[in-house]
NURORO-767525 format. One record per residue (C-alpha): residue in one letter; z, y, x. Coordinates in nm, 3 decimals, always signed. Example, Ala and Ser with C-alpha at 12.3 -4.5 7.8 and 13.67 -1.06 7.14 Angstrom:
# residues 2
- a | +0.780 | -0.450 | +1.230
- s | +0.714 | -0.106 | +1.367
# end
This chain:
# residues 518
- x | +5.974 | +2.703 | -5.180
- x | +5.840 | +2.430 | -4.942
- x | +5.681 | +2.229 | -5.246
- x | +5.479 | +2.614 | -5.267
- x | +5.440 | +2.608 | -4.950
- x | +5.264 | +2.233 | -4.992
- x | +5.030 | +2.390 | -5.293
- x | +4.903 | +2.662 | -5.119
- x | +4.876 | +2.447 | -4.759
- x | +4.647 | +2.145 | -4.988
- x | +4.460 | +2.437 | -5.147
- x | +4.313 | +2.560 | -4.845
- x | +4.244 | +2.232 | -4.706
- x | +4.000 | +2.220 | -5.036
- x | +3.904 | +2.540 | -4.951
- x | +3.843 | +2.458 | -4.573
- x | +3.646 | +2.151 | -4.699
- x | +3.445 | +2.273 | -4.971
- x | +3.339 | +2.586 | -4.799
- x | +3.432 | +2.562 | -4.435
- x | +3.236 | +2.895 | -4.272
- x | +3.392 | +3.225 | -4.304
- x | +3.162 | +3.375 | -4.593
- x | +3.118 | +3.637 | -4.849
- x | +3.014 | +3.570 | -5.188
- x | +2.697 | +3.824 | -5.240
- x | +2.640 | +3.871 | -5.606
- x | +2.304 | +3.917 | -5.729
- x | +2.209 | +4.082 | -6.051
- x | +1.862 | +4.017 | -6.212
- x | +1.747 | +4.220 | -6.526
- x | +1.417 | +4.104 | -6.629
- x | +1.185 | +4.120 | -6.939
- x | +1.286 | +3.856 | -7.069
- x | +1.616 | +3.707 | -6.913
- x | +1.888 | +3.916 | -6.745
- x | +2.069 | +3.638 | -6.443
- x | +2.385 | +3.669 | -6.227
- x | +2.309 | +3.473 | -5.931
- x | +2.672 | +3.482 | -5.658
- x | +2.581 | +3.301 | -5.340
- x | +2.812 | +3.213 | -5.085
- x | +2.688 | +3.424 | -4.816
- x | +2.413 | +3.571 | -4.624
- x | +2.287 | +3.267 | -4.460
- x | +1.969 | +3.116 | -4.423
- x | +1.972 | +2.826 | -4.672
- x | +2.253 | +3.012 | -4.973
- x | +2.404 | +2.793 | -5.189
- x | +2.462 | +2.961 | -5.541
- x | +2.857 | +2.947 | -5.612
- x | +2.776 | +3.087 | -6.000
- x | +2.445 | +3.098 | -6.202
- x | +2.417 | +3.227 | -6.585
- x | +2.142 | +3.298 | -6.740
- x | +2.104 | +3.480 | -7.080
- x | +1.740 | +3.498 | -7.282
- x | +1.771 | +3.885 | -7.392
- x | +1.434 | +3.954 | -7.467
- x | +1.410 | +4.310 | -7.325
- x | +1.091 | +4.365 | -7.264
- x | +0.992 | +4.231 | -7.629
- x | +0.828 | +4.533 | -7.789
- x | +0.792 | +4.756 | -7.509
- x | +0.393 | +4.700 | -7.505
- x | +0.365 | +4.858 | -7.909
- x | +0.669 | +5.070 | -7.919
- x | +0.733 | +5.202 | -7.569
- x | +1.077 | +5.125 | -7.574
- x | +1.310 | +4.839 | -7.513
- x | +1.454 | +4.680 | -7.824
- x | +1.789 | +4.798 | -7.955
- x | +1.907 | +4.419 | -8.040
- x | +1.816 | +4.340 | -7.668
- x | +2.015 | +4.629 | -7.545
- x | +2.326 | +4.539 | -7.666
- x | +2.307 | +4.127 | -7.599
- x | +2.204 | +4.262 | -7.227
- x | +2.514 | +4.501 | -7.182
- x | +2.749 | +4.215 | -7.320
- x | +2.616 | +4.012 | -7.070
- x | +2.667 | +4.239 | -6.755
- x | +2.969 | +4.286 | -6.876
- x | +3.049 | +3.942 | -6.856
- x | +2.902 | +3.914 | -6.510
- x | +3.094 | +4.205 | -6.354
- x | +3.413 | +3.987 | -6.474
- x | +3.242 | +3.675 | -6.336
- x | +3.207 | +3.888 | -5.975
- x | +3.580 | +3.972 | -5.984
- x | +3.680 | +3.633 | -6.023
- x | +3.501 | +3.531 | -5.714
- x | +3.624 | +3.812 | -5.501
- x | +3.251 | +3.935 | -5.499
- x | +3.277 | +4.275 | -5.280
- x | +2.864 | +4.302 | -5.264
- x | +2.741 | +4.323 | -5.605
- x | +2.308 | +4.370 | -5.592
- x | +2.159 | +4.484 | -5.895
- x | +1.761 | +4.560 | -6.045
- x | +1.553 | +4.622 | -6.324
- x | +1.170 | +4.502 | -6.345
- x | +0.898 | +4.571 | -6.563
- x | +1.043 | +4.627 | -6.878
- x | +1.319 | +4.850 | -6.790
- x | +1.053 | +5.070 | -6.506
- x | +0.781 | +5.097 | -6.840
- x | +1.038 | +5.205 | -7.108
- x | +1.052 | +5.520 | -7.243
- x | +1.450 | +5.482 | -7.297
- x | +1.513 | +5.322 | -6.987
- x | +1.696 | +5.557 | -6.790
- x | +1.914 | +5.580 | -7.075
- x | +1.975 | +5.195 | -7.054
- x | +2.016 | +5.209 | -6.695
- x | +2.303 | +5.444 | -6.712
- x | +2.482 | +5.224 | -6.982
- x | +2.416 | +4.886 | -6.763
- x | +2.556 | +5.033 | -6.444
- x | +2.875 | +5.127 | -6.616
- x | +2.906 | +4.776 | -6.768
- x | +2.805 | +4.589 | -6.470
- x | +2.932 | +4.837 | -6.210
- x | +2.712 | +4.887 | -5.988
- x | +2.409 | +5.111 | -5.890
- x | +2.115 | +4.896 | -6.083
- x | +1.735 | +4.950 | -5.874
- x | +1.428 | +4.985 | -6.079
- x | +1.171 | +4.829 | -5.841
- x | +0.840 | +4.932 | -5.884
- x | +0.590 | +4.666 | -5.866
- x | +0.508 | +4.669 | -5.545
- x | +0.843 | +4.655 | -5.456
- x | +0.894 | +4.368 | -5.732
- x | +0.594 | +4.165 | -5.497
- x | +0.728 | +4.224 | -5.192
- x | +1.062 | +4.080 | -5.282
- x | +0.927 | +3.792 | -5.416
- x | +0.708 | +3.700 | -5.097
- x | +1.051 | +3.714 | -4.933
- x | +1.208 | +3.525 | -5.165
- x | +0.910 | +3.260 | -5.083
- x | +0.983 | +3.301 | -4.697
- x | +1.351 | +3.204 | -4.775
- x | +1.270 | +2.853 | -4.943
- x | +0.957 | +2.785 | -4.693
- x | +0.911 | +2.696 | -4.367
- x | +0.618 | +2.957 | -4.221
- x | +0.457 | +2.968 | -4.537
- x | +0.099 | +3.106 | -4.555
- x | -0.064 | +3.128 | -4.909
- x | -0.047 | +3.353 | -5.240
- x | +0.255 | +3.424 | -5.398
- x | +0.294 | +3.533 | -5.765
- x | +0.584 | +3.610 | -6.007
- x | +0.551 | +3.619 | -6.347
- x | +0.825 | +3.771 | -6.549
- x | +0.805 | +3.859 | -6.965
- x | +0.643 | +4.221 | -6.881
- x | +0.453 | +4.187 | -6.548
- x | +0.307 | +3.942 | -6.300
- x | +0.330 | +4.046 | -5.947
- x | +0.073 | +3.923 | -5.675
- x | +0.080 | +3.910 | -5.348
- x | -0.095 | +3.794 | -5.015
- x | +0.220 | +3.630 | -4.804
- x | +0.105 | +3.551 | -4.394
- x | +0.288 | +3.371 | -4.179
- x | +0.411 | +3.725 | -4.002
- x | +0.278 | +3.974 | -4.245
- x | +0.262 | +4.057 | -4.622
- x | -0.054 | +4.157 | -4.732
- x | -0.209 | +4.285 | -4.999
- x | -0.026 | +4.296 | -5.344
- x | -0.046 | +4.384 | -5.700
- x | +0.144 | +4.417 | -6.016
- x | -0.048 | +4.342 | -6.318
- x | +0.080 | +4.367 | -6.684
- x | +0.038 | +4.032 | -6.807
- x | +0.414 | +3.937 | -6.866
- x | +0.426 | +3.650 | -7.128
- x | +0.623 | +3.910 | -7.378
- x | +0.397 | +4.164 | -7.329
- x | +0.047 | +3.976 | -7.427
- x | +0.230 | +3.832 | -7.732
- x | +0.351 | +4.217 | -7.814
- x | +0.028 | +4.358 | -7.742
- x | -0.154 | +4.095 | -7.907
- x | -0.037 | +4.036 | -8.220
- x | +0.056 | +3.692 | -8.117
- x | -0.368 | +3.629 | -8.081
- x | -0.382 | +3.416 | -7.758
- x | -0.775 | +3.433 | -7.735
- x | -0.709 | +3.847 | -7.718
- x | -0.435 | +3.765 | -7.460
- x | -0.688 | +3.562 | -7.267
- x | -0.927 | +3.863 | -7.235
- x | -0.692 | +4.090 | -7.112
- x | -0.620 | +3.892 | -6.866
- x | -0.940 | +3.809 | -6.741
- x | -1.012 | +4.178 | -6.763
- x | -0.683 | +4.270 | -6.536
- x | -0.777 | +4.005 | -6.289
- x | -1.124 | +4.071 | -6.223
- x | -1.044 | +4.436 | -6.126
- x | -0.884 | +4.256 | -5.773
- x | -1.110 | +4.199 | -5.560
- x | -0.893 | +4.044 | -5.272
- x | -0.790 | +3.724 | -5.484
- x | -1.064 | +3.545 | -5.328
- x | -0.876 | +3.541 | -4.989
- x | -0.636 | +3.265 | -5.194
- x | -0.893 | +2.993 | -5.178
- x | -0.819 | +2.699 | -5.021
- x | -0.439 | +2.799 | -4.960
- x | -0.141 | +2.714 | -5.139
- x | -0.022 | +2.920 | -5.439
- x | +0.310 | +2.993 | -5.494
- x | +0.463 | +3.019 | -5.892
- x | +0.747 | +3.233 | -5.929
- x | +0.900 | +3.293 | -6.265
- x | +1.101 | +3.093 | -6.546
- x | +0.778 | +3.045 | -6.749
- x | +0.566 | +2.855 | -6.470
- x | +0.936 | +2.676 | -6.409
- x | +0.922 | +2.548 | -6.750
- x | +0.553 | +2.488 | -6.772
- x | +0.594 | +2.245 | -6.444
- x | +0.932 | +2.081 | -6.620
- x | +0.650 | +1.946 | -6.858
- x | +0.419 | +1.865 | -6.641
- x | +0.757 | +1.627 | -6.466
- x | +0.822 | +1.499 | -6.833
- x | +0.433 | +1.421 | -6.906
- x | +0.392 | +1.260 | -6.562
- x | +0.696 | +1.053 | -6.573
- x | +0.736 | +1.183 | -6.226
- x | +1.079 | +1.090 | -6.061
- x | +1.232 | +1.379 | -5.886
- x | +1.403 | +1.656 | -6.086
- x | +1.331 | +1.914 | -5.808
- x | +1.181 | +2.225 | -5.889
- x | +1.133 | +2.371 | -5.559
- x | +0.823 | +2.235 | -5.369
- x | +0.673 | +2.031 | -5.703
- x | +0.338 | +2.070 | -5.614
- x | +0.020 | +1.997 | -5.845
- x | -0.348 | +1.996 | -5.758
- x | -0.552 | +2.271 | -5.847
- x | -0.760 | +2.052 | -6.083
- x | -0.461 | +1.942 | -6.269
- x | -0.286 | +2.232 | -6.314
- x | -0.558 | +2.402 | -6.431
- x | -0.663 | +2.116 | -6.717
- x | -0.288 | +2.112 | -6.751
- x | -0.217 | +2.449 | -6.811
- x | -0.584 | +2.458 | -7.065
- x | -0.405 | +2.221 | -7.270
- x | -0.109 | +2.396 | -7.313
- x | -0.304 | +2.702 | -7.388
- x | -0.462 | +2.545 | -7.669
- x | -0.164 | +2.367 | -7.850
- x | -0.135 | +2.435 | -8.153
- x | +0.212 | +2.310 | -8.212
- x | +0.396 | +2.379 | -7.901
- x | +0.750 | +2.201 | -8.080
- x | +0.554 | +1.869 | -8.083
- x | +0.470 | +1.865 | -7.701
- x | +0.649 | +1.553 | -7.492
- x | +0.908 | +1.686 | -7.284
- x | +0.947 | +2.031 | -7.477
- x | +1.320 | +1.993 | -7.544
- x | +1.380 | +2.035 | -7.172
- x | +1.260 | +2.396 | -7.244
- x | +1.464 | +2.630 | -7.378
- x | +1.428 | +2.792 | -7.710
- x | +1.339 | +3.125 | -7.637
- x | +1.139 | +3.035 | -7.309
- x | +0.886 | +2.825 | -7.545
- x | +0.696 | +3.117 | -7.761
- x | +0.595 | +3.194 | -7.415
- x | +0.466 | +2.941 | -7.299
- x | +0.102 | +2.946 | -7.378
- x | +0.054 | +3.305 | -7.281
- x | +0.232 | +3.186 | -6.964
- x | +0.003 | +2.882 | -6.896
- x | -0.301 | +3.112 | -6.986
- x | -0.244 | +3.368 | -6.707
- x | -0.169 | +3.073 | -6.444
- x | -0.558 | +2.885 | -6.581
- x | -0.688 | +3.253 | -6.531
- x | -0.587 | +3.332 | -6.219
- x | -0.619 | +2.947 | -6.051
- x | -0.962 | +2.958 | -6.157
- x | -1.018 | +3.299 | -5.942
- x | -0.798 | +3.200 | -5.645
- x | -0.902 | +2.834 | -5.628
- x | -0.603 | +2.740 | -5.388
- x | -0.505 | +2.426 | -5.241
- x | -0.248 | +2.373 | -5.477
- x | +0.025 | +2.523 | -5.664
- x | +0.359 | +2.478 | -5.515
- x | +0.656 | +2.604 | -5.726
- x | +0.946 | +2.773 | -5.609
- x | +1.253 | +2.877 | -5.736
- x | +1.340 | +3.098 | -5.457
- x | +1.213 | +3.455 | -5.609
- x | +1.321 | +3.817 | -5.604
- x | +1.691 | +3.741 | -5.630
- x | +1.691 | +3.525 | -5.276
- x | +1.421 | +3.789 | -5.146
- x | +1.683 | +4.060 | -5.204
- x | +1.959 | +3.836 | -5.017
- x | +1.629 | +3.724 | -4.759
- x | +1.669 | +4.117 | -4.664
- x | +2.039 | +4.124 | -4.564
- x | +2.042 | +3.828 | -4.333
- x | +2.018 | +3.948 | -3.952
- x | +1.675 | +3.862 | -3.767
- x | +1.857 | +3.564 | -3.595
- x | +1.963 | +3.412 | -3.962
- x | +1.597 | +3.480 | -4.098
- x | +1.466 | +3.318 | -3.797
- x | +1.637 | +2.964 | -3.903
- x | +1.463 | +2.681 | -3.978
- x | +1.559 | +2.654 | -4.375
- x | +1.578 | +2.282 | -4.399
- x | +1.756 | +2.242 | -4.059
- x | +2.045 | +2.513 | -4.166
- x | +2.121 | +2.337 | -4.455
- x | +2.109 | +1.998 | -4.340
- x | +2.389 | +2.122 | -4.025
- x | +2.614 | +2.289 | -4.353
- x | +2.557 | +1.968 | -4.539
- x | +2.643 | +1.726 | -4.261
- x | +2.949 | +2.005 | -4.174
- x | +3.117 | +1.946 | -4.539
- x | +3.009 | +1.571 | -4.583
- x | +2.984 | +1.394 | -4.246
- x | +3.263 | +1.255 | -4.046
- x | +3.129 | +1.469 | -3.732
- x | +2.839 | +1.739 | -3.713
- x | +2.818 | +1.699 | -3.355
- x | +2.780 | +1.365 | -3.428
- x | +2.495 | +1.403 | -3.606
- x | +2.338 | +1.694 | -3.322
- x | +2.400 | +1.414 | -3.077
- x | +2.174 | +1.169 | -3.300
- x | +1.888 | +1.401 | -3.276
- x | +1.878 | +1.397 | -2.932
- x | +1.947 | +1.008 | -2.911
- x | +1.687 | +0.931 | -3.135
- x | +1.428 | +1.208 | -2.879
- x | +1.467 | +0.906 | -2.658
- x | +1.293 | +0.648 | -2.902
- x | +0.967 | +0.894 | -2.959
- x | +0.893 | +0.975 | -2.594
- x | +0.586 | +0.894 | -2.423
- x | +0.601 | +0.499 | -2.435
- x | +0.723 | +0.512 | -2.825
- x | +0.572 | +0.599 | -3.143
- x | +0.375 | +0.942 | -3.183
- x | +0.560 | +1.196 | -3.367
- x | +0.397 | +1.492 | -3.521
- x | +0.590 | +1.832 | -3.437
- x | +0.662 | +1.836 | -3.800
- x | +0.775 | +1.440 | -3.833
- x | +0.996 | +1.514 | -3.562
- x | +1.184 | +1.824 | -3.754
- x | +1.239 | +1.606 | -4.040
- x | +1.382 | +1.293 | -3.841
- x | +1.660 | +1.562 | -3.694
- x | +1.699 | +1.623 | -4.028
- x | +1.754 | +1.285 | -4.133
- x | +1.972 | +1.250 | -3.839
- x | +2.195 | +1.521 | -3.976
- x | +2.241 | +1.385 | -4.301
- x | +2.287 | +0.980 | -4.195
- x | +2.650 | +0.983 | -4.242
- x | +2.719 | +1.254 | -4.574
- x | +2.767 | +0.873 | -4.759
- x | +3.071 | +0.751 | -4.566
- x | +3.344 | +0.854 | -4.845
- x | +3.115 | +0.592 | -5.060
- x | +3.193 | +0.232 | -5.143
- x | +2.988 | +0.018 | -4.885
- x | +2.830 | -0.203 | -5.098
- x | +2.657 | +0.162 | -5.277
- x | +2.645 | +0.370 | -4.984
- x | +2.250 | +0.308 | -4.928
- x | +2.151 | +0.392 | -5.289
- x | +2.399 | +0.689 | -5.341
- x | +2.267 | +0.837 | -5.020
- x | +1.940 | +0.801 | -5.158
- x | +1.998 | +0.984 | -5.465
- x | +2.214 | +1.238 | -5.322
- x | +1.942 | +1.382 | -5.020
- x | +1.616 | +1.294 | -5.252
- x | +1.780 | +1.541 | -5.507
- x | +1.993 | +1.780 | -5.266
- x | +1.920 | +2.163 | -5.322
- x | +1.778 | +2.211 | -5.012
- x | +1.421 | +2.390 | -4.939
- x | +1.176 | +2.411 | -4.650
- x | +1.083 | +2.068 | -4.732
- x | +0.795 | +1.898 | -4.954
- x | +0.894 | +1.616 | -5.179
- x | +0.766 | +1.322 | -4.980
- x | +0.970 | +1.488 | -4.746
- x | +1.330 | +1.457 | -4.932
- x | +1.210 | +1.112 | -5.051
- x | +1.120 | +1.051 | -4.677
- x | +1.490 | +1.177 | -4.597
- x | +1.649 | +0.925 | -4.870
- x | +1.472 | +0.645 | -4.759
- x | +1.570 | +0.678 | -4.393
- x | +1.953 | +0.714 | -4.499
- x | +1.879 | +0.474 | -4.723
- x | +1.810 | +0.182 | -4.429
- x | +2.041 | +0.341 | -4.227
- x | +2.315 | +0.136 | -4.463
- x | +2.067 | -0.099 | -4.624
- x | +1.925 | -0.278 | -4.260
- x | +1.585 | -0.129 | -4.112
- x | +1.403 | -0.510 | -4.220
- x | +1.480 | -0.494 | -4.589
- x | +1.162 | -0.643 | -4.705
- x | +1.221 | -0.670 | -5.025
- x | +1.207 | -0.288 | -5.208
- x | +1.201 | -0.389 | -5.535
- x | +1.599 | -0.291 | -5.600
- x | +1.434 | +0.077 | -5.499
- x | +1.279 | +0.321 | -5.765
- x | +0.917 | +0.217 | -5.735
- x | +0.790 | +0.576 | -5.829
- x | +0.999 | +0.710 | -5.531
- x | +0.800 | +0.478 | -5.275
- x | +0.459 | +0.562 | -5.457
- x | +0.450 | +0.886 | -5.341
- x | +0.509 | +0.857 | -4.977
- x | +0.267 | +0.690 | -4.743
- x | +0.295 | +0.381 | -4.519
- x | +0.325 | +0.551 | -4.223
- x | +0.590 | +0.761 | -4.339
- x | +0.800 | +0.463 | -4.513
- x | +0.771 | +0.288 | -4.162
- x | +0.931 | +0.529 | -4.009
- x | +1.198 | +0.571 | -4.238
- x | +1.220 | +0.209 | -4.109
- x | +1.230 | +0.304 | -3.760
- x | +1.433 | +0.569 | -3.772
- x | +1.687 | +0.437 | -4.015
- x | +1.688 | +0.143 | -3.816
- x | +1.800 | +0.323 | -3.489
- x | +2.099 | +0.498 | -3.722
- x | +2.191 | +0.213 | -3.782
- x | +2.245 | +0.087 | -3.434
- x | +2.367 | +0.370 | -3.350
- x | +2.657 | +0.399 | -3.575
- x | +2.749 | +0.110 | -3.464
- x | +2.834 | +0.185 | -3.116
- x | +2.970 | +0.496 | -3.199
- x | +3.139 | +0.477 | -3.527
- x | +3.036 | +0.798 | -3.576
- x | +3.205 | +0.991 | -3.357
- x | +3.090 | +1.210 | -3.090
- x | +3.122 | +1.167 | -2.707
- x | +2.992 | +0.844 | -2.722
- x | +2.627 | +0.816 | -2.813
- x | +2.536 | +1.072 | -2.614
- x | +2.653 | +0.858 | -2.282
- x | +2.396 | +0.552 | -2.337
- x | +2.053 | +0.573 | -2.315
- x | +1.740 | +0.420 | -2.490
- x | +1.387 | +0.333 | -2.316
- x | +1.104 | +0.087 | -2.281
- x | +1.037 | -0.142 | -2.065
- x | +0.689 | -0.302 | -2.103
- x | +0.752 | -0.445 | -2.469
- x | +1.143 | -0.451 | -2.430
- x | +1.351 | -0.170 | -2.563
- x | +1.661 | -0.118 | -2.355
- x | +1.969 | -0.014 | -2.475
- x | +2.219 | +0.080 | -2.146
- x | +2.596 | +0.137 | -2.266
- x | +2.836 | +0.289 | -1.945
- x | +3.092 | +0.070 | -1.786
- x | +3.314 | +0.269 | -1.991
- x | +3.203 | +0.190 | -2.333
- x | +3.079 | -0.161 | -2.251
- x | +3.367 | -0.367 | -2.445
- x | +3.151 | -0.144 | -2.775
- x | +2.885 | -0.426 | -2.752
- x | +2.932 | -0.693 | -2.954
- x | +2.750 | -0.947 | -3.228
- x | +2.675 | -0.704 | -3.476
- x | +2.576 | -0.404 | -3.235
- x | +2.350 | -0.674 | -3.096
- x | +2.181 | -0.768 | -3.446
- x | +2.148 | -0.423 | -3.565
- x | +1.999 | -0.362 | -3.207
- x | +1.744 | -0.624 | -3.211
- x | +1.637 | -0.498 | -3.578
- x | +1.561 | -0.217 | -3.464
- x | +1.330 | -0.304 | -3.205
- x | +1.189 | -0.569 | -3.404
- x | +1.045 | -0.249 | -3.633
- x | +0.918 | -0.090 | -3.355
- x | +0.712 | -0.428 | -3.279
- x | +0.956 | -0.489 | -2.930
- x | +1.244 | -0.715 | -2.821
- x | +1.555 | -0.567 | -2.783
- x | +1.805 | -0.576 | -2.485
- x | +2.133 | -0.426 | -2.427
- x | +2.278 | -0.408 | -2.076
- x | +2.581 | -0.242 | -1.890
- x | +2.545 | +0.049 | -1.648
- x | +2.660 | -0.066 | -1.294
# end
């Protein structure tokens, strides 16, 4: 009985640790024209973390275009699948189980026939969004991976591609279009030159696209996914981040020309990263995104993997959870399950406040947000071997699945934790991945310096616990930075507090001095 007792006692420790907050799994159900998706995320909270993600190519939406109705093979691998996934929902105690249709299923002749099989195989009520619906969800979905975003969002699915102007407080204007990458190769013959008029044709009759010029454009959908996983392999670019890769206008419009006109898509570098059935569409795909870059001429095109799924979830959190800072939330839950302390780490932001105040370095509003963030996640290395702890940490926040954050931004992140274990005066960056440190700037690198540097120092006075850092106090003096420790905590200064001190003002261009309150 007690060695029961001792299972069940270790298994919620695990529990405790892995997920420590008091949340519901919230299953999400996504059945599209060409893949059908359970998505189960841990809770309604501003930055989810999936628990469970399958994915299975069913093709739905393949003939719909010619035949008006969904295809019978498709039909059965889809119900086999939601069958699966309402098994997969019991497993994980899921007790809110979301579920929708899109294009293919809302244009079918036979789909409220399908619908009425799906729900009893998934069970639960299954939503046909209409398109405007369908756009509208996915501009939430963008809100819930960026911070204040203010641009074009658009979501291209196998039947349909959904538009829509997304504000900073307001959504705009939208549209649903049917230029689906299954439905120009059904309606087409396979005859991408025909596909390419019709959707010249469909764009052309919205007149409001022109309001996208000059701001970013957000790509929603698997196909645009894939097409910017070969764009990563073609590019030799180093992160493996989906969510804010951004590419220039110019390029991804040459880019996506070039894919257009491939003849043998098989032979492209990079296309075994795609799968199978995602790669007949992939030209008709790249086609609509040359098209309609050409007419909105936006900044950029920033990809997202936050869509209609995580707009759906987006619309249960309360207005105090949507009004989160996405980056911020998931650095606190990050630092929560990794870190030794999270009010550790809330103590470090305001500790480090003291270093960028009037007589220290400028600090942009949005430099400062990501140095609290860095201060968050200085310590999730600690479990690692010391002599790896700099380069794990690295590796771990540069690739970490959190959003509200740009990619010199997570590389910014990594480098700070980085010389937060490494020293703030490493000179010598050759032992770190050149292609990382190419695409940040030198300001930003120096104050990965700075701020790493001050991490540094001060995890050494407090061994990262809390109570302590939050008692001394940091300022200038002329060109002397001043550390003051309390009579309390004086017998903390020592040699290497002292070295580690004097490195960090010796980034910021000062001497350092540490004295004892009297």
């Amino acid at each position: 009985m007690k060695q029961e007792t001792d299972v069940t006692s270790l298994m919620q420790m695990l529990g405790g640790a892995s997920r420590p907050r008091d949340l519901e799994p919230i299953g999400v159900i996504d059945i599209g024209s060409n893949s059908v998706r359970l998505v189960v995320y841990e809770g309604a909270v501003r930055s989810p973390t999936p628990l469970f993600n399958e994915k299975v190519l069913c093709g739905l939406g393949r003939t719909v275009a010619t035949t008006g109705h969904l295809g019978a093979e498709a039909v059965e691998r889809t119900i086999v699948a939601l069958m699966r996934f309402k098994a997969v929902a019991r497993v994980l105690k899921v007790k809110t189980l979301k579920a929708f249709a899109t294009a293919a299923v809302r244009d079918a002749g036979d789909g409220p026939s399908f619908i009425a099989r799906a729900e009893k195989a998934c069970g639960t009520k299954i939503e046909i969004l209409s398109g405007h619906r369908e756009a509208e969800l996915a501009a939430q979905g963008i809100r819930m991976g960026f911070e204040e975003p203010d641009g074009f969002a658009g979501d291209l699915g196998g039947g349909s591609l959904e538009l829509i102007d997304v504000g900073t407080t307001t959504l705009n204007e939208a549209v649903t279009l049917p230029l689906g990458g299954l439905r120009l190769i059904d309606q087409t013959g396979g005859k991408i030159d025909d596909a390419l008029k019709i959707a010249d044709a469909h764009l052309q009759t919205v007149p409001w696209l022109s309001k996208g010029r000059g701001r970013p454009f957000y790509a929603v959908g698997g196909t645009w996914r894939a097409l910017a996983k070969l764009h990563m392999e073609q590019t030799q670019y180093p992160l493996r981040i989906m969510q804010g890769y951004t590419i220039p206008t110019r390029d991804a419009i040459q880019f996506c020309e070039s894919i257009r006109r491939t003849k043998k898509i098989a032979a492209l570098p990079g296309i075994e990263e795609v799968a199978r059935a995602r790669r007949e569409a992939l030209p008709y795909g790249a086609l609509v995104l040359e098209r309609l870059l050409l007419q909105l001429q936006p900044s950029a095109v920033v990809l997202s993997v936050h869509g209609v799924r995580e707009g759906l979830l987006y619309g249960l959190l309360s207005p105090h959870e949507r009004s989160k800072d996405p980056l911020l939330s998931f650095c606190e839950e990050f630092a929560l399950q990794r870190s030794r302390s999270l009010a550790h780490a809330l103590e470090l932001c305001d500790w480090t406040d003291q270093l960028f105040a009037s007589d220290g370095p400028d600090e942009t509003p949005e430099e400062r947000r990501l140095r609290h963030a860095a201060c968050l996640l200085s310590d999730v290395g600690w479990r690692v071997h010391p002599d790896y702890r700099g380069e794990q940490s690295l590796d771990k926040i540069a690739h970490a699945g959190m959003s509200g954050i740009s990619h010199p931004g997570r590389i910014f992140l990594g480098l700070t934790v980085y010389f937060r274990h490494a020293g703030a005066q490493t000179g010598d960056t050759d032992g770190l991945p050149q292609q990382l440190l190419a695409r940040i700037d030198r300001r930003a690198l120096k104050r990965a310096r700075i701020i790493g540097g001050a991490l540094r120092a001060a995890h050494m006075i407090s061994v990262g616990m809390p109570g302590i850092i939050d008692e001394t106090q940091l300022d200038y003096r002329g060109d002397t930075l001043i550390l003051t420790l309390p009579p309390q905590h004086a017998d903390l200064d020592g040699e290497r507090l002292r070295r580690r001190f004097e490195s960090l003002a010796t980034v910021l261009g000062r001497t350092g001095e540490i004295r004892i309150a009297r």
